[in-house]
PQR file with spaces between the fields and no chain letter, atoms N, CA, C, O and H, PARSE charges and radii, in Angstrom:
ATOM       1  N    UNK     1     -70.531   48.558   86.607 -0.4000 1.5000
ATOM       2  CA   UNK     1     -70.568   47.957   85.262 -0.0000 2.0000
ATOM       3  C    UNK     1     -70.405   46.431   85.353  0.5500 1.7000
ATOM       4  O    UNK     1     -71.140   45.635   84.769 -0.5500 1.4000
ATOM       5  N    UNK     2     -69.236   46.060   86.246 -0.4000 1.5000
ATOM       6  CA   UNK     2     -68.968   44.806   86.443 -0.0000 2.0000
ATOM       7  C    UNK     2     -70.334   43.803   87.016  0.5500 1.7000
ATOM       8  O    UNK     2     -70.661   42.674   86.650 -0.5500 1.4000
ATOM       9  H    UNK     2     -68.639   46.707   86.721  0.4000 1.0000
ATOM      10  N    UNK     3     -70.859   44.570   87.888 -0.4000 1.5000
ATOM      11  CA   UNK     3     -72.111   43.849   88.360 -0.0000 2.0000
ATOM      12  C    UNK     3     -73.296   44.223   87.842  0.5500 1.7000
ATOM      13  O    UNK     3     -74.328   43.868   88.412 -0.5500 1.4000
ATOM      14  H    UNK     3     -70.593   45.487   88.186  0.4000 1.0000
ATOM      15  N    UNK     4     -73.346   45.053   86.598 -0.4000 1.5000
ATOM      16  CA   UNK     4     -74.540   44.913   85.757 -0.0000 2.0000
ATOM      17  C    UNK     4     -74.180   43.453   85.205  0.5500 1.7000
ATOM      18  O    UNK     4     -74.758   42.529   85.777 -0.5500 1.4000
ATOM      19  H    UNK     4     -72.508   45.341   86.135  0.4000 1.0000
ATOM      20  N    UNK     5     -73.192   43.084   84.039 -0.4000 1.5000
ATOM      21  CA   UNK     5     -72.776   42.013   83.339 -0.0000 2.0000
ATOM      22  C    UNK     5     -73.145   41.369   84.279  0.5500 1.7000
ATOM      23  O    UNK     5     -74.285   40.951   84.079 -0.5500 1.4000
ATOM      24  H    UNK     5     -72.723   43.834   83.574  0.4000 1.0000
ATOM      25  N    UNK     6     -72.564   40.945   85.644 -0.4000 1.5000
ATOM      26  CA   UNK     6     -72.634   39.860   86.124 -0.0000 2.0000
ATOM      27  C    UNK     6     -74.075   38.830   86.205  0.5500 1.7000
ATOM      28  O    UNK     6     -74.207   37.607   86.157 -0.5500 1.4000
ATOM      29  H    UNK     6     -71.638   41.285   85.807  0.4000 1.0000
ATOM      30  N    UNK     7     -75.179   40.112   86.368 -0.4000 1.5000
ATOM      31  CA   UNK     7     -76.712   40.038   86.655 -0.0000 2.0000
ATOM      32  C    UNK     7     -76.992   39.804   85.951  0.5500 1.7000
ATOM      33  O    UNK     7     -77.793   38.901   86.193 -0.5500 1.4000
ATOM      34  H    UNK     7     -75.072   41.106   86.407  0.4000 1.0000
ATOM      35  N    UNK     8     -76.910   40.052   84.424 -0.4000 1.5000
ATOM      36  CA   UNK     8     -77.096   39.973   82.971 -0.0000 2.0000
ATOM      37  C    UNK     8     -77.373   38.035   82.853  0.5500 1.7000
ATOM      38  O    UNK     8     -78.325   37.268   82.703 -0.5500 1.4000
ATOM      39  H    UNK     8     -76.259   40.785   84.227  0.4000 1.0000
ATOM      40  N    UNK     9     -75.507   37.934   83.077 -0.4000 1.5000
ATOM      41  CA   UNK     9     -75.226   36.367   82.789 -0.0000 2.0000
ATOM      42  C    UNK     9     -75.583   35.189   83.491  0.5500 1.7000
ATOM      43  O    UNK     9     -75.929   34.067   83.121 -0.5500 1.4000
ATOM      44  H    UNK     9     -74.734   38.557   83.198  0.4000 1.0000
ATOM      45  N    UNK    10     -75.361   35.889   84.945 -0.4000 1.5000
ATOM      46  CA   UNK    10     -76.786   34.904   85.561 -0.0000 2.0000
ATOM      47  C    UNK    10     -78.383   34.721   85.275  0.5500 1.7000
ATOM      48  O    UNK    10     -79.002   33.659   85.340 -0.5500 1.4000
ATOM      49  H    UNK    10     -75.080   36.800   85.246  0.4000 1.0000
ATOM      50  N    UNK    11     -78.881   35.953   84.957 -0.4000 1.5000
ATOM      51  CA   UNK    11     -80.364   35.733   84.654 -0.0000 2.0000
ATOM      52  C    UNK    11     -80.317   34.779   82.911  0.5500 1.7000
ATOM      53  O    UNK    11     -81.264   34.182   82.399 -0.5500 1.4000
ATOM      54  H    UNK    11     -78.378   36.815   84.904  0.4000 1.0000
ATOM      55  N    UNK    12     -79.367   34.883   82.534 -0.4000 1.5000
ATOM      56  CA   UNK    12     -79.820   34.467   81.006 -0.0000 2.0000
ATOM      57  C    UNK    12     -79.263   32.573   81.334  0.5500 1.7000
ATOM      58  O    UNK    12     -79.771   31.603   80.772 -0.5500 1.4000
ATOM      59  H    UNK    12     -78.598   35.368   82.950  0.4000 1.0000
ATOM      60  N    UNK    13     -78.087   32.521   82.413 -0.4000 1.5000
ATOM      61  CA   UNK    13     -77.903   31.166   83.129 -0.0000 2.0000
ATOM      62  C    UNK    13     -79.425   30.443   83.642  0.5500 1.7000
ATOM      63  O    UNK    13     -79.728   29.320   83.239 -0.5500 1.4000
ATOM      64  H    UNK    13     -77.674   33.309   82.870  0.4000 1.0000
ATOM      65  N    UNK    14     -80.024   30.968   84.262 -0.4000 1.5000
ATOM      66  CA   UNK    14     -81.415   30.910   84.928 -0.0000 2.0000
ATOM      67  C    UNK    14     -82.212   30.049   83.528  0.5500 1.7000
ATOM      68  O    UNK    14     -82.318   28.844   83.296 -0.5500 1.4000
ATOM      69  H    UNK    14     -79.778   31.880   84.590  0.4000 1.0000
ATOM      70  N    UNK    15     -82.684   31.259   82.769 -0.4000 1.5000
ATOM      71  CA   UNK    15     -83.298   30.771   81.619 -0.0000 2.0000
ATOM      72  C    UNK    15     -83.045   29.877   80.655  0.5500 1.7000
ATOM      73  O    UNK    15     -83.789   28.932   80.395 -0.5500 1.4000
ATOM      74  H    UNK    15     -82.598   32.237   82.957  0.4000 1.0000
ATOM      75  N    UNK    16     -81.888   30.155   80.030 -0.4000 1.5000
ATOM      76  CA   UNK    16     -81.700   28.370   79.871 -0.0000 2.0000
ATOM      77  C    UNK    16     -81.521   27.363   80.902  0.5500 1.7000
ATOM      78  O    UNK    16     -81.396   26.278   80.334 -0.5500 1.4000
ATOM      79  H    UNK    16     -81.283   30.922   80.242  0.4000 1.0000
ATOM      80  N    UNK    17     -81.457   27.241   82.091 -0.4000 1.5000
ATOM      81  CA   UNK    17     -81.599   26.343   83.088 -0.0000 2.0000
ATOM      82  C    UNK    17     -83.205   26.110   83.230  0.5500 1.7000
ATOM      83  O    UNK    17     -83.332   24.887   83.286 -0.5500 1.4000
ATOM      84  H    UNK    17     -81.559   28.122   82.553  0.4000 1.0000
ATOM      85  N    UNK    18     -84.056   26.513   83.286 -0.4000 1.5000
ATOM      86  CA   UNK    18     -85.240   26.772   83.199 -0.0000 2.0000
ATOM      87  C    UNK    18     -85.965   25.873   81.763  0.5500 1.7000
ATOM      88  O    UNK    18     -86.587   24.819   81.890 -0.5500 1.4000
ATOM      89  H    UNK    18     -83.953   27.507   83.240  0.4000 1.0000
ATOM      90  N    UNK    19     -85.713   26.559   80.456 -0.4000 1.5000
ATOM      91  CA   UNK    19     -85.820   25.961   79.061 -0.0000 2.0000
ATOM      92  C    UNK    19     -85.458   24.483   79.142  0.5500 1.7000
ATOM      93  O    UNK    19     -86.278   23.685   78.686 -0.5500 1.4000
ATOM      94  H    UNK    19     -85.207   27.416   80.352  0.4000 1.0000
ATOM      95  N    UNK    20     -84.422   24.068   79.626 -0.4000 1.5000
ATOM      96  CA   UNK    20     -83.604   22.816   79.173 -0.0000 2.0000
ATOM      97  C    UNK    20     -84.484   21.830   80.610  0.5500 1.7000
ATOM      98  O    UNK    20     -84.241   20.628   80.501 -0.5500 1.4000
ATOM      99  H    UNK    20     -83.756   24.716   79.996  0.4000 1.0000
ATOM     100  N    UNK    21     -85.368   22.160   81.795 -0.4000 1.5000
ATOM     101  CA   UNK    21     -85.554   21.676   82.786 -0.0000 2.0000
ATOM     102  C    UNK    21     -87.419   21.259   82.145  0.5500 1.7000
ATOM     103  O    UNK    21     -88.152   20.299   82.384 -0.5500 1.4000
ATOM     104  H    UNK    21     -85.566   23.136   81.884  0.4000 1.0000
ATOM     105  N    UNK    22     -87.600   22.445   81.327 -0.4000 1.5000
ATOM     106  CA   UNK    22     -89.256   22.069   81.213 -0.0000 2.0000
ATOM     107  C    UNK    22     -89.482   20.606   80.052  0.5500 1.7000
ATOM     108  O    UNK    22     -90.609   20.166   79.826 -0.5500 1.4000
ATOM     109  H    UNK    22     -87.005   23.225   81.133  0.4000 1.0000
């Protein structure tokens, strides 16, 4: 469970890192 969330909050970290870079 713990490392579903974790995967979750990084991929959505990613995407706004991504959004805010284009």
């Amino acid at each position: 469970m713990l490392a579903y969330i974790g995967v979750v909050v990084m991929i959505l970290c990613m995407e706004i890192y991504l959004m805010f870079q284009m």
